[in-house]
N, C-alpha and C positions, 0 to 999 in steps of 0.2 A: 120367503118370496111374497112381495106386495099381493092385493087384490088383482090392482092394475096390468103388473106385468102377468100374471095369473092368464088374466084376459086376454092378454095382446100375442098369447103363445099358442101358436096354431099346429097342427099336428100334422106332419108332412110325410110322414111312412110310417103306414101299417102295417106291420107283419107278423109274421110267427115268432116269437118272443120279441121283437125288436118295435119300437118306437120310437121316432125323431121327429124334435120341434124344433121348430124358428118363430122368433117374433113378425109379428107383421111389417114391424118396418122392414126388419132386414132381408122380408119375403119380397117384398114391395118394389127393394133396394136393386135386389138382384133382380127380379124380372126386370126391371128398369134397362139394368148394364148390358145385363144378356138377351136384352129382346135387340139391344142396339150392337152387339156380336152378331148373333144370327143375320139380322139384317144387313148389314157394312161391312162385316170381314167372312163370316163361313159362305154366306154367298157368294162373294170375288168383287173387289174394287168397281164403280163404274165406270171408271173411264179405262182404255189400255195401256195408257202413257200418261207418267210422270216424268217431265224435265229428259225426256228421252229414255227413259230406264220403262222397258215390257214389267207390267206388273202381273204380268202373266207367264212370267218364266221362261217363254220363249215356247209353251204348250199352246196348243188352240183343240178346238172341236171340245164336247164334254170333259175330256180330262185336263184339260188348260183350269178347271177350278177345286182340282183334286187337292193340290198346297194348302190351298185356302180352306178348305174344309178342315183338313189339318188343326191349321193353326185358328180357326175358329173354334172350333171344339176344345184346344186349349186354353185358350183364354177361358171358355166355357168353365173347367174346368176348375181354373185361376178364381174365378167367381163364383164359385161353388164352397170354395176350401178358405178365399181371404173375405167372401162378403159373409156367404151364409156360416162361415165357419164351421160347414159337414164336409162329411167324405163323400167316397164315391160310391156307398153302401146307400147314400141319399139318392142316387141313380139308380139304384137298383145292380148296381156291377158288383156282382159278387161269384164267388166259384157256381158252377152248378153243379148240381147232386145227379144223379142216376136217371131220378125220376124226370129234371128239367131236362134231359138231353131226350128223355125217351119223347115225351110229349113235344118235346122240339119234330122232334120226325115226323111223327103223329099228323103235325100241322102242319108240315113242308111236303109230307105224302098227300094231304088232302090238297093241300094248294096244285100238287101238278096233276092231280086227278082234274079239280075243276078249270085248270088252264087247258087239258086237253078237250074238256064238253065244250068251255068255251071257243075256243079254238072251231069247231066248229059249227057254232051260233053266228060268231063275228070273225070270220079269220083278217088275221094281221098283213094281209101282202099288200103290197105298198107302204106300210107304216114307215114315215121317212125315221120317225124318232130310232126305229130300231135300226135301220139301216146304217146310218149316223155309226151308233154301237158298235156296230158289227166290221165296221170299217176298220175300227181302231187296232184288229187283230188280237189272237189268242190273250198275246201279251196285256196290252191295253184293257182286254174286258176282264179280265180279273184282277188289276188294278185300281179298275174303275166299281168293282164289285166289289172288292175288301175294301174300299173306302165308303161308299155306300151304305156297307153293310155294319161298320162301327160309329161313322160321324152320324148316320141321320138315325140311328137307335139313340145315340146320345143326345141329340138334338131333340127328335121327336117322339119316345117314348122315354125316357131318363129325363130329359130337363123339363118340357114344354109340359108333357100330361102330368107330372107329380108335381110341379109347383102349380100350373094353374089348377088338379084335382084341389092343393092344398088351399088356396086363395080362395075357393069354397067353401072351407069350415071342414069340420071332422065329422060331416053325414056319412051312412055308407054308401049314398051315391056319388058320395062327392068328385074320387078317384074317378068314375065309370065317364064322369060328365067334361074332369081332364083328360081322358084319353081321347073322348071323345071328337073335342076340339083338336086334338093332337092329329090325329086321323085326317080332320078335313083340311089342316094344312099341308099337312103330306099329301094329300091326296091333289090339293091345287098345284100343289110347287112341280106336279112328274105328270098331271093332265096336258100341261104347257109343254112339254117336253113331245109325251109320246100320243097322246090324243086323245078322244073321248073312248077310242075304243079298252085303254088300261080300267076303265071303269069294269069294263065286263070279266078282262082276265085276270087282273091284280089287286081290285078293291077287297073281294071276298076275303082273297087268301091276306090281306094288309089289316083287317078287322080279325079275321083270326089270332093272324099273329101280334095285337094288340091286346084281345083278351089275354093269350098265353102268358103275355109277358104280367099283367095287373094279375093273374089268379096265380101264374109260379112266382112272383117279384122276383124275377130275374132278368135281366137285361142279357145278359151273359147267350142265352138261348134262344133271346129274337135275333141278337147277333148272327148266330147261325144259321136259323131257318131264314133269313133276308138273304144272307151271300147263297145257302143251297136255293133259294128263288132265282135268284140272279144269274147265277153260272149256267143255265140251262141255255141262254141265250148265245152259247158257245154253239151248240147245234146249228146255228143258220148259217158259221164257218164251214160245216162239213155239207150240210146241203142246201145252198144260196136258193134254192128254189121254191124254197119257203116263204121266200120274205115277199 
């Protein structure tokens, strides 16, 4: 191998025994494709109508962009495996071991400890974002949560903090400083949604479950602890008096 290409090979996953590099173009390459996925197709189209055809399935309310995430995340994917030419081992999606499921609890138990302090620092009643939710019935919110809880791990802690960590160079802050960024877009894309008040009850536990996932490289296990985050929100079904 040249000097040149030597250089241009950036190191994109660190792990326990394992190492994956890409060149910087075809780092470059793929943020390019897939920042233009994320934003035009895992989002949802912006208009609702082509030529008379719903490109919205005929869904409305937050799940009318459930498809979409879908098929965003596969292109995602698609661009993963035909630009960068890795797996899905480059997202960090791999089985988890004993130890990633226990630490998974670990940090879904702390998360609804400090959603109950918070909870009563800033209680949620009136929050329309969650009412929205809660509308959709049993059905709906666990559809709307196992999508959630796979498309935006891959979106925001799989694609967005390993390659932009990588786009930094091989420091060992480099990773801390993509997840970092990963965080504050996650964090803006669901402020819009549910309010300034999720800063108080979901930030904490969304930085948790950010470390978990960069110290166990597992994706597999933020998977988790996000849907057991989410599903709690079934409770406001059994007592509306909540909200």
């Amino acid at each position: 191998m040249s000097t040149t290409s030597t250089l241009d090979t950036l190191p994109l996953l660190q792990g326990p025994g394992s190492v994956w590099s890409i060149t910087r173009t075809r780092l470059l390459l793929s943020l390019l494709i897939g920042g233009a996925v994320i934003l035009l197709v895992y989002q949802g189209p912006p208009v609702d109508q082509i030529g008379g055809v719903d490109l919205w399935f005929g869904l409305r309310g937050p799940i009318s962009g459930d498809p979409w995430k879908w098929i965003g995340v596969a292109l995602l994917l698609a661009v993963v495996v035909g630009v960068e030419r890795l797996g899905l081992a480059s997202l960090l999606i791999r089985r988890p071991t004993w130890p990633d499921i226990e630490w998974a609890l670990y940090v879904f138990g702390g998360s609804m400890a400090w959603s109950w302090v918070a909870d009563r620092i800033a209680p949620q009643t009136g929050n329309s974002g969650i009412e929205i939710v809660v509308s959709l019935g049993a059905v709906g919110i666990i559809l709307l949560s196992v999508t959630a809880a796979v498309t935006e791990e891959i979106v925001y802690r799989g694609y967005i903090a390993q390659r932009l960590g990588a786009l930094f160079g091989s420091g060992r802050w480099t990773p801390w400083a993509g997840a970092a960024l990963s965080v504050a877009l996650f964090t803006a894309s669901h402020l819009s949604f549910f309010g300034p008040t999720w800063l108080v009850h979901q930030l904490p536990g969304t930085i948790a479950l950010t470390v978990l996932v960069l110290v166990r490289r597992n994706l597999v296990a933020g998977m988790l602890v996000h849907l057991l985050t989410n599903l709690p929100i079934l409770v406001y079904l059994v007592w509306p008096g909540l909200l």
